[in-house]
KOLRO-83245 format. One record per residue: residue in one letter; x, y, z of N, C-alpha, C in turn. Coordinates in steps of 0.05 Angstrom, whole numbers, padded with zeros to 5 digits, always signed. Each point is the difference from the previous one (the first is absolute). Layout:
<sites>
AXYZXYZXYZ ...
</sites>
This chain:
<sites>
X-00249+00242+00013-00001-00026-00011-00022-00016+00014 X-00012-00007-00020-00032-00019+00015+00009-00035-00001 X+00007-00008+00029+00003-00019-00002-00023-00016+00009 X+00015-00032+00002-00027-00021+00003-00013-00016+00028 X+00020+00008+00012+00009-00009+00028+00011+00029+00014 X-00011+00001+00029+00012+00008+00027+00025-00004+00007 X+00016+00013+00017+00023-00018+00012-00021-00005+00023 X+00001-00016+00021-00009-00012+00022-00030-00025-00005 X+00004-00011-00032-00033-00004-00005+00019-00033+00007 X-00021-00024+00000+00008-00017+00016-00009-00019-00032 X+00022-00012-00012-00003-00015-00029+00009-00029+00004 X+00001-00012-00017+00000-00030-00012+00013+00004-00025 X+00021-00016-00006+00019+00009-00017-00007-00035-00012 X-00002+00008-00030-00009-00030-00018+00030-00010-00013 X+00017+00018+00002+00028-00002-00017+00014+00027+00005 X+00037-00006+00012+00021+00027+00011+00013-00001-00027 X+00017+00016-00007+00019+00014-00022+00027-00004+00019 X+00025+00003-00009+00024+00001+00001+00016+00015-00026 X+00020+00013+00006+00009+00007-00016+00032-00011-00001 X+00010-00003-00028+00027-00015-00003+00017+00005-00023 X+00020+00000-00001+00027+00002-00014-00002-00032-00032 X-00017+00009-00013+00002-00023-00022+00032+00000-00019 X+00003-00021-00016+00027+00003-00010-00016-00004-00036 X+00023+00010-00016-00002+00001-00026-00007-00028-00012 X+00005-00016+00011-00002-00033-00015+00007-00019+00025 X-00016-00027-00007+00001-00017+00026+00032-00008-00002 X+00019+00002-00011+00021-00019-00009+00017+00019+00017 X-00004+00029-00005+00023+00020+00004-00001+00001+00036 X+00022+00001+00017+00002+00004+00026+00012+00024+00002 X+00000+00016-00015+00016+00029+00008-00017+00014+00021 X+00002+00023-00005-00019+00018+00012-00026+00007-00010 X-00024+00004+00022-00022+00002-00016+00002+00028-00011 X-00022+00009-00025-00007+00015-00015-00024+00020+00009 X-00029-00017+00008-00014+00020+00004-00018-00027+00020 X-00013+00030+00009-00016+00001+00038-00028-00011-00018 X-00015-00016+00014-00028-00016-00015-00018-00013+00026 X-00027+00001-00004-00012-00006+00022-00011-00027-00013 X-00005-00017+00027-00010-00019+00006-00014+00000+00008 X-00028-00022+00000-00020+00005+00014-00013-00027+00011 X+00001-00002+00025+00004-00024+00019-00034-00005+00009 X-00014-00017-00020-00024-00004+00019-00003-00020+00016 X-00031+00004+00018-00004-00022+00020-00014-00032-00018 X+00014-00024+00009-00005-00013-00005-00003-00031+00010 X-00018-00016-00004+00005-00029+00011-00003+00003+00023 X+00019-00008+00024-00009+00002+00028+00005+00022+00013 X+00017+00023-00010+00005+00023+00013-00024+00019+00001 X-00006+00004+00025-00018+00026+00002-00007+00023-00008 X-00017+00012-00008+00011+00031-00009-00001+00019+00020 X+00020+00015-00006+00013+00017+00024-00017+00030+00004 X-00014-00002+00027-00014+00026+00011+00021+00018+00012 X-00002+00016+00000+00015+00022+00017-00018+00032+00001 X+00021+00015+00001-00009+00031+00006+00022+00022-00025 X-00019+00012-00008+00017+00015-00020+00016+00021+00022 X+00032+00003-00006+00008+00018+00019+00024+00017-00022 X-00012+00002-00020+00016+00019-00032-00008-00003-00022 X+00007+00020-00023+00006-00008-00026+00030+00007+00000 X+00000-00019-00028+00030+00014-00015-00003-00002-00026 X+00017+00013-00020+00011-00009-00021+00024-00011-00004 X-00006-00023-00019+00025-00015-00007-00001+00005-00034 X+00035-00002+00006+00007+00009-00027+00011-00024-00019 X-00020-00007-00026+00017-00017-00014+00022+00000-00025 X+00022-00001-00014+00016+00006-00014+00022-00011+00001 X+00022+00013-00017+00021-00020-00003+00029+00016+00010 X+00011-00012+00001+00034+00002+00014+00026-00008-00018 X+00007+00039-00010+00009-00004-00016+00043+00002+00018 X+00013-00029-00006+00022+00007+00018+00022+00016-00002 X+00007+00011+00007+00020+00016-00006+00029-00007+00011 X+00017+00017-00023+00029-00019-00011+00020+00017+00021 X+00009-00014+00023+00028+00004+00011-00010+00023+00021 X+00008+00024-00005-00012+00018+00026-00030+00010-00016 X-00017-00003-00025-00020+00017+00007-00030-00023+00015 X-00007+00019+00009-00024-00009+00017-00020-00029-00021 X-00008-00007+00016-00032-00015-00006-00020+00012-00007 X-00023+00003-00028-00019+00021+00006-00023-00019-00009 X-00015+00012+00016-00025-00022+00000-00028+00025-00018 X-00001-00017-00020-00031+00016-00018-00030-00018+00015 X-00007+00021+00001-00026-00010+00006-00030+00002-00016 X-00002-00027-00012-00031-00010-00018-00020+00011+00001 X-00011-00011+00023-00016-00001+00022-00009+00004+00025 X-00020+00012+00006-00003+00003+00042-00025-00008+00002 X-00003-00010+00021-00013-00025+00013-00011+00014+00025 X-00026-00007+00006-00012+00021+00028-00003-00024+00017 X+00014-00010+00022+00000-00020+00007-00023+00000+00032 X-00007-00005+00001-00007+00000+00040+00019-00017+00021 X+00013+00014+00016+00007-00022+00024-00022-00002+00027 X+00001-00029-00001-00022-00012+00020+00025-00010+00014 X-00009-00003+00031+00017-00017+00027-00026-00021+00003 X+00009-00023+00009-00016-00022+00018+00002+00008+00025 X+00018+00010+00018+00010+00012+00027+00013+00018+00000 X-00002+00000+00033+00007+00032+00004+00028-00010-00011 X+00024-00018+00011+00022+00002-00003+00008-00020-00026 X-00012-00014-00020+00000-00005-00027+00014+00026-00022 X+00019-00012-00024+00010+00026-00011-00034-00001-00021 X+00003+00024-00007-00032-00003-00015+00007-00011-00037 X-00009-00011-00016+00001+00000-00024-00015+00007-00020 X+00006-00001-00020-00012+00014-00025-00022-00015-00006 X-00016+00015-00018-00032-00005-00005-00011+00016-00021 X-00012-00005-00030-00004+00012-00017-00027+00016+00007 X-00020+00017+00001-00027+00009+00000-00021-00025-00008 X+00007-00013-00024-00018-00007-00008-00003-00031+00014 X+00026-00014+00014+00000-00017+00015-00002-00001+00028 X-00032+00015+00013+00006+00000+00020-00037+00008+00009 X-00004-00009+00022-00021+00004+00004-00010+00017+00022 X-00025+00005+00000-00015+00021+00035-00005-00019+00010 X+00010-00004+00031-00012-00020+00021-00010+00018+00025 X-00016-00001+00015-00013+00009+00019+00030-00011+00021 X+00001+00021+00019+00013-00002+00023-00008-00027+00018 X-00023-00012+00001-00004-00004+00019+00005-00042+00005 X+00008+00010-00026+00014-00036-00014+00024-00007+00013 X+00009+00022+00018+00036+00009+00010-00002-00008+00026 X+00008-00023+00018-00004+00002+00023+00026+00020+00020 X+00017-00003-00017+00022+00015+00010-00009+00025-00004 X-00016+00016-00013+00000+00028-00003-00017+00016+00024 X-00005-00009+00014-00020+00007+00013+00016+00013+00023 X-00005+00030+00015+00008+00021+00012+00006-00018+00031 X+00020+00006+00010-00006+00001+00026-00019+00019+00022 X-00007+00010-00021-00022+00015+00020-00027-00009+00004 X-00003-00030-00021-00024-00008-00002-00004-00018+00027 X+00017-00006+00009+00013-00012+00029-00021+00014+00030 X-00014-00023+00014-00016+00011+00017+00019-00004+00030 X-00005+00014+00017+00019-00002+00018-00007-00015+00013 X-00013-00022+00002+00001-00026+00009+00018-00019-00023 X+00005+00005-00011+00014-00014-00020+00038+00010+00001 X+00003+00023+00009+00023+00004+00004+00005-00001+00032 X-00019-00005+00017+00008-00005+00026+00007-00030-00002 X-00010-00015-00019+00003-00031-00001+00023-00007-00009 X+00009+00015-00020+00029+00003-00013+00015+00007+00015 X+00005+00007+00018+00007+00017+00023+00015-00016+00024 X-00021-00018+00003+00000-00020+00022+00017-00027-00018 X-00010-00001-00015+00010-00030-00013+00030+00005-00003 X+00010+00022-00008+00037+00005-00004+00004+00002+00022 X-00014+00007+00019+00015-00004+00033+00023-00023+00006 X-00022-00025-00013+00015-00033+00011+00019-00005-00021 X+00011+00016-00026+00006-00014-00015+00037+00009+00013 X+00006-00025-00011+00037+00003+00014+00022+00023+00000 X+00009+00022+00009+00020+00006+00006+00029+00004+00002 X+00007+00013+00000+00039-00007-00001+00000+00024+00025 X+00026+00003+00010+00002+00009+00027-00006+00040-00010 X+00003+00010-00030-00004+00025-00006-00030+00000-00006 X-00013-00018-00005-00031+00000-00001-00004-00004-00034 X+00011-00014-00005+00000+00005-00035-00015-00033+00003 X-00018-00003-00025-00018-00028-00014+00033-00023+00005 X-00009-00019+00012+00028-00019-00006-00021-00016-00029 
</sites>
């Protein structure tokens, strides 16, 4: 499969996807019927969101047909969707991202991305020294 994007390529996301449980009619509160994507762009004062591709998936769209008393739920599926997940951070959950909403950014736009190995050892002896003075608890832990 020839895709359009890397995992590890470093993007700008113009608009994320979500996927959701729609219902048959605005009036009806039962249960929903069928799974339908949404598509959430950037706008007005919100930023658009850089990150790091770290997957694909497919998402599946279709409907939910319910089933009566003991038989199961079965869900048909429409549609599949090749989605990309991008993270902003390492510890961020990552979210969805269509191909065609998303852009190539050069690494070097990232100030956070940058290796600790790019680190000169005058620069980690300075780091070094400066946590020396910072406060304490009697096990040595950051107060």
């Amino acid at each position: 499969m020839k895709t359009k994007f890397d995992i590890g390529e470093w993007v700008e996301a113009e608009a994320n996807v979500y996927f959701n449980y729609g219902y048959k009619d605005e009036k009806e509160t039962g249960s929903p019927n069928k799974r339908e994507m949404f598509r959430q762009e950037v706008s007005g004062r919100r930023a658009k969101k850089k990150g790091r591709i770290v997957g694909m998936s497919y998402r599946n769209i279709g409907i939910v047909k319910r089933g009566y008393y003991d038989e199961p739920n079965t869900f048909t599926t429409t549609k599949r969707v090749l989605v990309y997940l991008i993270k902003e951070g390492m510890i961020n959950k990552p979210f969805d991202c269509l191909p065609e909403d998303l852009k190539r950014i050069p690494a070097e736009e990232f100030p956070f991305c940058k290796s600790h190995k790019a680190w000169t050892k005058e620069m980690r002896k300075a780091l070094s020294e400066d946590s020396k003075e910072f406060p304490r608890d009697e096990i040595g832990r950051f107060i």
